[in-house]
N, C-alpha and C positions, 0 to 999 in steps of 0.2 A: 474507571477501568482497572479490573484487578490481573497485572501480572501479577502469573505464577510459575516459579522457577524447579525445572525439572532437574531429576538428584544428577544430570548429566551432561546438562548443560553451560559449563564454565562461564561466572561474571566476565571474563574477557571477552565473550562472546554476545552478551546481553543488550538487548536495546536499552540507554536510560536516554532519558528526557529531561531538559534544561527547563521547561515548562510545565508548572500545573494540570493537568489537563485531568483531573478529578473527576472535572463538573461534566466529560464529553461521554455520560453514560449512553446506552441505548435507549432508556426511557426519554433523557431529555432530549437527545436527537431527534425522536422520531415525532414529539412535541411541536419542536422545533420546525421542521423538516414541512415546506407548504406547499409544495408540487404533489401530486395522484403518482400514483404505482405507474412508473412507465415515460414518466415527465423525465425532464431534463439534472442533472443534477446541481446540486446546490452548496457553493464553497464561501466559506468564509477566512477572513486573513486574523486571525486572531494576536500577531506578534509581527510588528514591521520594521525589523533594524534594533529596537529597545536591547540594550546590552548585546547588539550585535548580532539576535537572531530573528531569523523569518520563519514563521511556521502558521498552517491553513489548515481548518479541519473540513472534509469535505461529506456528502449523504448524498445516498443514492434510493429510489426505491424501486425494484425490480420485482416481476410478473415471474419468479424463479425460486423454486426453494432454496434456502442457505446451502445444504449440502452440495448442490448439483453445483453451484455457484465455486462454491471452496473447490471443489474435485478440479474447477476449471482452472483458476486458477492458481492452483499447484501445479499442474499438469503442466510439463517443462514446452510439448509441443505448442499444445494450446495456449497456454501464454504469449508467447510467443506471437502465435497469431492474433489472438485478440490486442496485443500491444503493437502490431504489425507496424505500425504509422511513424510510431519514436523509439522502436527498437531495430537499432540496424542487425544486430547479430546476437545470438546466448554464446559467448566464448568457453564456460564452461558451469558447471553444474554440480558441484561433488559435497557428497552426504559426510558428514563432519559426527553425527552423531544420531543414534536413533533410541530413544524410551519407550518401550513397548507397554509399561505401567503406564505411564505419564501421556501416552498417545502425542508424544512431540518426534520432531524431526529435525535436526541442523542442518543448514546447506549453507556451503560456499558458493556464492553465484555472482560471475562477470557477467557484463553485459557491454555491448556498446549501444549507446544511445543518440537519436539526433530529433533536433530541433529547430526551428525559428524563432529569431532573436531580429524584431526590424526585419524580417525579409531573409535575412542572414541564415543560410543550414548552418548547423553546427554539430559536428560530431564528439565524442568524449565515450572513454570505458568508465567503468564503476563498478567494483568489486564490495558486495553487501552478506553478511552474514543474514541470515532469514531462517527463523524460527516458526517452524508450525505448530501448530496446538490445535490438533484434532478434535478437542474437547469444548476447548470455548468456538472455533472456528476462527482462529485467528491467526496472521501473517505477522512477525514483527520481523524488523529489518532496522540493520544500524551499518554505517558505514567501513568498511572493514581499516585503512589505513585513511589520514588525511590528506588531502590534496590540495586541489582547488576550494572543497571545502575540509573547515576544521572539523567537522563533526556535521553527522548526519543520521535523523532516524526516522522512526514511524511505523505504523501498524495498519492491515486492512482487516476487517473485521464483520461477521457476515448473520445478521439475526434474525431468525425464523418471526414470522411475522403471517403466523396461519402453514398450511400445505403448500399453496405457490405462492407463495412472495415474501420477500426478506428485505431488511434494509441495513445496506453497504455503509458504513462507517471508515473513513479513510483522513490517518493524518497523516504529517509530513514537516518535520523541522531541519532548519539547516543554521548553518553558520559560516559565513565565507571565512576563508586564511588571510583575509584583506581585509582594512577597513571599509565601510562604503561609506563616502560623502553622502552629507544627510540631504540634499539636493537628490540624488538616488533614489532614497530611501522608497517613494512612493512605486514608482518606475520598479525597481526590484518585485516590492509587495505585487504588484501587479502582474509578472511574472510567475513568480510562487504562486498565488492564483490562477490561473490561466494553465499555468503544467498541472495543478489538481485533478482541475475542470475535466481538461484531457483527457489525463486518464483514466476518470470515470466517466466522461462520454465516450470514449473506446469500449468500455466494458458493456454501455448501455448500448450503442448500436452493433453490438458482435451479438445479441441476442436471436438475433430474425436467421443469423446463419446456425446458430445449436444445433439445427434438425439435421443438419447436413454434416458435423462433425461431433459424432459422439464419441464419447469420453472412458475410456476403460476405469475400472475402478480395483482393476485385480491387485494391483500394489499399494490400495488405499487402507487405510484402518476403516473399519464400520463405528460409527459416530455414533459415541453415547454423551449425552449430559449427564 
């Protein structure tokens, strides 16, 4: 995966990663990757606790072309909705930077999020810096202050694969502000797992509703490679 850093977008702002993650090209994914266009998606835990971080790479293959995909997921409504299930609320949204060379965009983005944990809801904010790049089609997102977690990032990422269909590349590392007993450790990974899965079976079954919510694209960049 090659970040590339726009002349405007401040390293404070930057997604870095505590992990390798070199080898998680689009080729090798999609190698990888044993489900048909439309199947379920497919996560792996590739880091469980080692030096304190948990991080899962996940693939999707969808019956949608990458742009229509990206347009969606940018799209502050739509997100929204396609994340309906673990997102309680967007608290707010604000553009921090835009490269009209570079085809990138900064946003400020809170959210409130909730979950099951054992049966248990759980609600939590999270305030993430997210970087678009119009160009490769890709989302990076890194934790804006530390919290609950010390550090948090990741990328979605969306690759034409013919006219209609792409396949969704999605990772995710964290690092708790607390140690975890290595008794945990399993239990966690499984977790981090399982909220991957999630999210990209949210994106996988908000397909069948598209037709019914279309997407303006009048504030988008027109996508070149």
């Amino acid at each position: 995966l090659v970040l590339r850093r726009s002349a405007l977008a401040p390293a404070a702002y930057y997604p870095t990663f505590k992990i390798d993650i070199s080898d998680f090209t689009p080729e090798a994914a999609l190698e990888k990757h044993l489900g048909a266009c439309g199947d379920p998606p497919e996560v792996q835990i590739i880091r469980a606790g080692e030096e304190g971080v948990w991080a899962a790479t996940g693939t999707l293959r969808l019956p949608a072309p990458a742009l229509e995909v990206f347009h969606r997921l940018t799209d502050p409504e739509e997100n929204r909705r396609i994340f309906a299930r673990t997102c309680a609320a967007v608290n707010y949204r604000k553009l921090i930077e835009a490269d009209e060379e570079a085809r990138t965009r900064l946003f400020e983005v809170s959210k409130t999020g909730r979950w099951r944990l054992l049966g248990i809801p759980l609600s939590f904010e999270s305030t993430v810096y997210a970087l678009e790049d119009w160009r490769s089609l890709e989302i990076r997102f890194r934790l804006k202050k530390p919290g609950a977690m010390k550090h948090m990032s990741g990328f979605w990422r969306l690759v034409p694969i013919g006219a209609r269909e792409c396949l969704v590349l999605f990772y995710n590392e964290a690092e708790p502000n607390f140690p975890m007993p290595r008794v945990m450790r399993s239990f966690a990974g499984n977790v981090v797992r399982e909220m991957g899965a999630s999210l990209l079976e949210d994106l996988r079954e908000s397909l069948a509703s598209w037709p019914d919510h279309p997407v303006s694209t009048a504030s988008s960049w027109t996508w070149r490679p």
